[in-house]
C-alpha positions in Angstrom: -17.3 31.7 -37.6 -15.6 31.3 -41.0 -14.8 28.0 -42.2 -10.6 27.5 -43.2 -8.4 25.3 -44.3 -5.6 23.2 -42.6 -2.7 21.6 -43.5 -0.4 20.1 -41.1 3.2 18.7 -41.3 4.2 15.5 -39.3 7.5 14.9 -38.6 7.8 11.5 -40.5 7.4 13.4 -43.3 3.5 12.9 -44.3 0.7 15.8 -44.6 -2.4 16.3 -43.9 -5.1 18.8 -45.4 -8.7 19.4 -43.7 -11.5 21.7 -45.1 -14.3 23.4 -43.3 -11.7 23.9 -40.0 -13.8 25.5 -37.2 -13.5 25.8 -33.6 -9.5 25.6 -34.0 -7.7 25.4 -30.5 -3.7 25.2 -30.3 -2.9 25.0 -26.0 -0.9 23.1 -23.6 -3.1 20.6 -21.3 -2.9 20.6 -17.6 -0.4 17.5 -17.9 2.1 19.9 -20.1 1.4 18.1 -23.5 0.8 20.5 -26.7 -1.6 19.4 -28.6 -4.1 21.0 -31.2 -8.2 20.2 -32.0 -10.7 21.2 -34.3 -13.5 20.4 -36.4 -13.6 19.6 -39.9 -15.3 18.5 -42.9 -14.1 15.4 -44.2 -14.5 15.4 -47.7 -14.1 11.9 -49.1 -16.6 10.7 -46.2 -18.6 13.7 -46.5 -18.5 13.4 -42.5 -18.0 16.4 -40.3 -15.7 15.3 -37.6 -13.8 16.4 -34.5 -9.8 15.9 -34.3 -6.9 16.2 -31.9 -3.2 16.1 -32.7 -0.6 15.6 -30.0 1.9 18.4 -30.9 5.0 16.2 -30.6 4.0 15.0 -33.6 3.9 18.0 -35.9 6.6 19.2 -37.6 4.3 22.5 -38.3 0.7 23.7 -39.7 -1.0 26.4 -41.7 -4.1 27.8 -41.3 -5.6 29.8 -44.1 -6.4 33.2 -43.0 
C-alpha cells in the first residue's frame, strides 16, 4: 500500500499535516457521525500512530495521490 500525505483543515481555522498516511478510511458510523481514521508516521516523535477525526470538525482534507 503506498504511503501519502494528509493535510486537513479544521474549522477554527488550524491545519494539520501527517506523513506516511495508510489504511485511510472516510465513512459514516452506525450512530450517523462522519468521521475519518488512519495511520500515520509522526515525525517529530518518530512514532507511528493511529488517528480518528470526528468530521464535524473538518472544514476539509487533501490526500496526496
Amino acid at each position: 500500500m503506498k504511503q501519502q500525505s494528509l493535510v486537513i483543515w479544521f474549522k477554527n481555522g488550524n491545519a494539520a499535516k501527517f506523513e506516511q498516511v495508510e489504511n485511510f478510511v472516510n465513512e459514516t458510523a452506525s450512530n450517523g457521525k462522519a468521521y475519518m481514521s488512519f495511520s500515520y508516521f509522526g515525525v517529530s516523535t518518530q512514532v507511528k500512530r493511529q488517528a480518528v477525526f470526528v468530521a464535524d470538525n473538518i472544514a476539509g482534507f487533501a490526500l496526496e495521490e
